[in-house]
N, C-alpha and C positions, 0 to 999 in steps of 0.2 A: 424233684418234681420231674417228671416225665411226658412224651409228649404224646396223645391216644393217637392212634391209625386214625380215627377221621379228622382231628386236626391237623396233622402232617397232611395229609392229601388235599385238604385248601391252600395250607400252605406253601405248597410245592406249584399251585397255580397260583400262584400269587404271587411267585419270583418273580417270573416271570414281567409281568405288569410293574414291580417295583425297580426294575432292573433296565426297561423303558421310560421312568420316570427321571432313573438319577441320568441315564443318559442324557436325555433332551434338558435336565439342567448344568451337566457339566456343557452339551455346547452351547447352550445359551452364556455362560460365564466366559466359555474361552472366545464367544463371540466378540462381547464385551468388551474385552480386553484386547483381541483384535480391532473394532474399531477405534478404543481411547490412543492404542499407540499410533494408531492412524493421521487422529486427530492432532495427538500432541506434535506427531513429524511433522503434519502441515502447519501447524501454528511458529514452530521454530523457523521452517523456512518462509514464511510469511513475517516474522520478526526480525531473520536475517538479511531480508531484503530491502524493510523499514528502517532499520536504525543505519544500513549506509547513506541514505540520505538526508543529507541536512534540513531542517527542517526550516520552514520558508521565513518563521522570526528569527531564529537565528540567523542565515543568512543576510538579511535586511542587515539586521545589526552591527555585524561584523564588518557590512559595509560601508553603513553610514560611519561605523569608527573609524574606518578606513580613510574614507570623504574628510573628516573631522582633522584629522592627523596632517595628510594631505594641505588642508588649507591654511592649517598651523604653521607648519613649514615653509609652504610659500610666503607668509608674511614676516615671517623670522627673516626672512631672504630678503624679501622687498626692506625690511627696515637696515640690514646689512649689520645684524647682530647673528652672534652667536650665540649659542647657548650655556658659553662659560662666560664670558663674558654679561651677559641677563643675570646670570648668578653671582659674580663676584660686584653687580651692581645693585641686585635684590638685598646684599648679605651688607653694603655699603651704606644701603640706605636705612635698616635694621638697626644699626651700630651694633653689629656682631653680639646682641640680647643672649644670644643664646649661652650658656652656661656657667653665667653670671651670677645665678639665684638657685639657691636647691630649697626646694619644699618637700618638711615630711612631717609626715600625719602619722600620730600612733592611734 
């Protein structure tokens, strides 16, 4: 199949026209993609800037444990015990239970 002289000659103004269309959609694509990497950069530095700081529960937290520990110690101190000593008196007053009994289930 062959192509007549006067459809070549539409043709040939017609490149033209198709050749301004794929243009303006390749930069609309390469826009695209210019702005997403845009966006992704700022979201990572915007996330690398968020997870250095601790966040305001967790700090509470980790303070009040702190507080917690803190006033443990001090009464351990006030009562003039040690902490081996609480244990070889916890383990005293148990009568050493522990591995007295084995239980097994089939």
């Amino acid at each position: 199949m062959s192509i007549r002289s006067i459809d070549m000659q539409v043709l040939i103004q017609k490149v033209g026209e198709v050749a301004k269309v794929q243009q303006t959609h390749q930069l609309e694509s390469s826009n695209r993609q210019q702005e997403s990497a845009q966006q992704i950069g700022q979201q990572t530095q915007i996330d690398a800037k968020t997870v250095s700081q601790p966040l305001r529960n967790e700090h509470t937290n980790v303070h009040e444990k702190q507080e917690k520990e803190n006033k443990e110690k001090k009464s351990r101190t006030k009562k003039g015990k040690s902490n081996k000593t609480e244990k070889k008196e916890n383990n005293e007053k148990d009568g050493n239970k522990q591995g007295n009994h084995l239980d097994v289930t089939i």
